[in-house]
C-alpha positions as CSV (number, residue, x, y, z in Angstrom):
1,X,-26.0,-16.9,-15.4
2,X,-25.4,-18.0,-19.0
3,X,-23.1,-20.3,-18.2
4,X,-20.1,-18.6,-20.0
5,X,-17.8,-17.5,-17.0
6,X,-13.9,-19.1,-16.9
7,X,-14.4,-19.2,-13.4
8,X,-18.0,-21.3,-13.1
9,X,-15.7,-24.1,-12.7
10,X,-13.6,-23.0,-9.6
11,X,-16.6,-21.7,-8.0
12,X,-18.7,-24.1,-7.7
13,X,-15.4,-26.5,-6.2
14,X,-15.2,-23.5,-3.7
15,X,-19.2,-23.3,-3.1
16,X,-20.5,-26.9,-2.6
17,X,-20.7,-26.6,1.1
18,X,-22.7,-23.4,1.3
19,X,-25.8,-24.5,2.2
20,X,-29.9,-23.5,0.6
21,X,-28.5,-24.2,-3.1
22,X,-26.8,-26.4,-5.4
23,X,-23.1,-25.0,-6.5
24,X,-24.9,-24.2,-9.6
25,X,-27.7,-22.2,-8.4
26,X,-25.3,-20.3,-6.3
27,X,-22.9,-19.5,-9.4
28,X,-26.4,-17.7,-10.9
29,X,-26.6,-15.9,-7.2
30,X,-23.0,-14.7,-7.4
31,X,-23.6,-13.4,-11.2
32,X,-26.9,-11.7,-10.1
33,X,-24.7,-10.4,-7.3
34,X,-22.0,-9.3,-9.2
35,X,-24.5,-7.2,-11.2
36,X,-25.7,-5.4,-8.3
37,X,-22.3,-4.1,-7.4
38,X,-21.8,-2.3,-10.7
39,X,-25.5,-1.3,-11.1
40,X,-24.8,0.5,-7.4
41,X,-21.7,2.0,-8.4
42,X,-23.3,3.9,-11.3
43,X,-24.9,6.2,-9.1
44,X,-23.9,8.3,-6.1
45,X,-26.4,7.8,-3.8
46,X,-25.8,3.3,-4.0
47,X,-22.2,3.9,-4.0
48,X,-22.3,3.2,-0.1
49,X,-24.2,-0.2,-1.2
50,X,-22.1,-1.2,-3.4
51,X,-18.7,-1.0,-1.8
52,X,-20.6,-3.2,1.3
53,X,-21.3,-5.8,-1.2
54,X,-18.4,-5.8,-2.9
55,X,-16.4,-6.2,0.7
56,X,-18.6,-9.1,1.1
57,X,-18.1,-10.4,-2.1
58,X,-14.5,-10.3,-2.6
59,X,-14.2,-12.0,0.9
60,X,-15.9,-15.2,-0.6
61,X,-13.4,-14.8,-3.7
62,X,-10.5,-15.2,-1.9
63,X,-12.2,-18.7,-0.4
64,X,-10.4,-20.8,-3.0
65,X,-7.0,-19.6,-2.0
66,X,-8.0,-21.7,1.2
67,X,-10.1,-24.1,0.4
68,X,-8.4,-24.9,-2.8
69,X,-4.6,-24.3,-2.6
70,X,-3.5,-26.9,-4.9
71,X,-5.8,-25.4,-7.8
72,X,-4.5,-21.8,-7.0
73,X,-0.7,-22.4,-6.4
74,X,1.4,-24.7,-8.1
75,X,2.8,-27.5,-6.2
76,X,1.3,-25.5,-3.1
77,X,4.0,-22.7,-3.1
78,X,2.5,-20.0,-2.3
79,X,5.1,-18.0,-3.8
80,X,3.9,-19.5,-7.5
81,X,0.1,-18.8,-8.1
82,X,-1.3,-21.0,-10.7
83,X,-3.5,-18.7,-13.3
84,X,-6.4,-19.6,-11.4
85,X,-4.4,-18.0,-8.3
86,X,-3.2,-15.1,-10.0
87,X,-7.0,-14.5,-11.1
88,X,-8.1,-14.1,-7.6
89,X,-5.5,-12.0,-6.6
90,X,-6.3,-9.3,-8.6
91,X,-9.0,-8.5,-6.7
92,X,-6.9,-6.6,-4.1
93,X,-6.6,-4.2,-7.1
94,X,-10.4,-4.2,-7.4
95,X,-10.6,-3.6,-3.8
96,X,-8.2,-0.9,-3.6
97,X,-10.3,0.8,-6.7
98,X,-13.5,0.6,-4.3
99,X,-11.3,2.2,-1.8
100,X,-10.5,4.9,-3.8
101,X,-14.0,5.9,-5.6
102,X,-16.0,5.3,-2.4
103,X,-13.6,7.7,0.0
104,X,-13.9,10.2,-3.0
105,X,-17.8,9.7,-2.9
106,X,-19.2,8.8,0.2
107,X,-16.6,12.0,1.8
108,X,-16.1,9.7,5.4
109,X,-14.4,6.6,5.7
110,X,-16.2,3.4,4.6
111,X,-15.9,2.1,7.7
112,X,-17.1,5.0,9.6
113,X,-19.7,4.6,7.7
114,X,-20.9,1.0,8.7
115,X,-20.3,1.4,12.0
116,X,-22.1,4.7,11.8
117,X,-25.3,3.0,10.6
118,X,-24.8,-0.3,12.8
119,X,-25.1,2.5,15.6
120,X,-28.1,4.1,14.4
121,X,-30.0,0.8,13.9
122,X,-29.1,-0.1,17.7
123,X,-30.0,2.8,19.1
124,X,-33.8,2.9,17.5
């Protein structure tokens, strides 16, 4: 958004293909995105919102360990992330977070929960 990120760089190598916007314009969407998340997690009732955009989120941030192996492991070993590598790894830690404050929240399984409300929107 203000162009201050460590990671602007590696995303936009991972998001030039995406379609609608320039890998620039879709860094700003992924800030504004990123946002959202933590907005939603600051109250109960969003909680449910933000752990479905988070889960989509974080499955674009692990994009560069595909796309881009020889930026995010040295010598492509995937034993031996690169810093850039290790960075996007952490996320699983992030992701096991959401786990953990959305089960204690939402009181059902996240997933229940989708596919609770992908059932109710079929049925109308």
């Amino acid at each position: 958004m203000i162009e201050l990120s460590p990671a602007q760089g590696l995303i936009i190598d991972t998001v030039y293909w995406m379609p609608f916007l320039s890998p620039e314009n879709w860094v700003i969407v992924i800030g504004y995105w990123e946002m959202l998340i933590g907005l939603f997690f600051l109250a109960k009732k969003t909680t449910f919102y933000a752990m479905l955009l988070l889960f989509l989120q974080m499955s674009g941030t692990f994009m560069p360990l595909v796309l881009l192996p020889s930026v995010t492991f040295q010598d492509s070993n995937y034993l031996l992330p690169t810093l850039e590598g290790q960075y996007i790894i952490k996320n699983i830690i992030i992701i096991t977070s959401a786990i953990v404050i959305g089960r204690y929240y939402l009181k059902q399984p996240f997933f229940d929960q989708i596919l609770n409300r992908f059932e109710r929107i079929r049925s109308r």
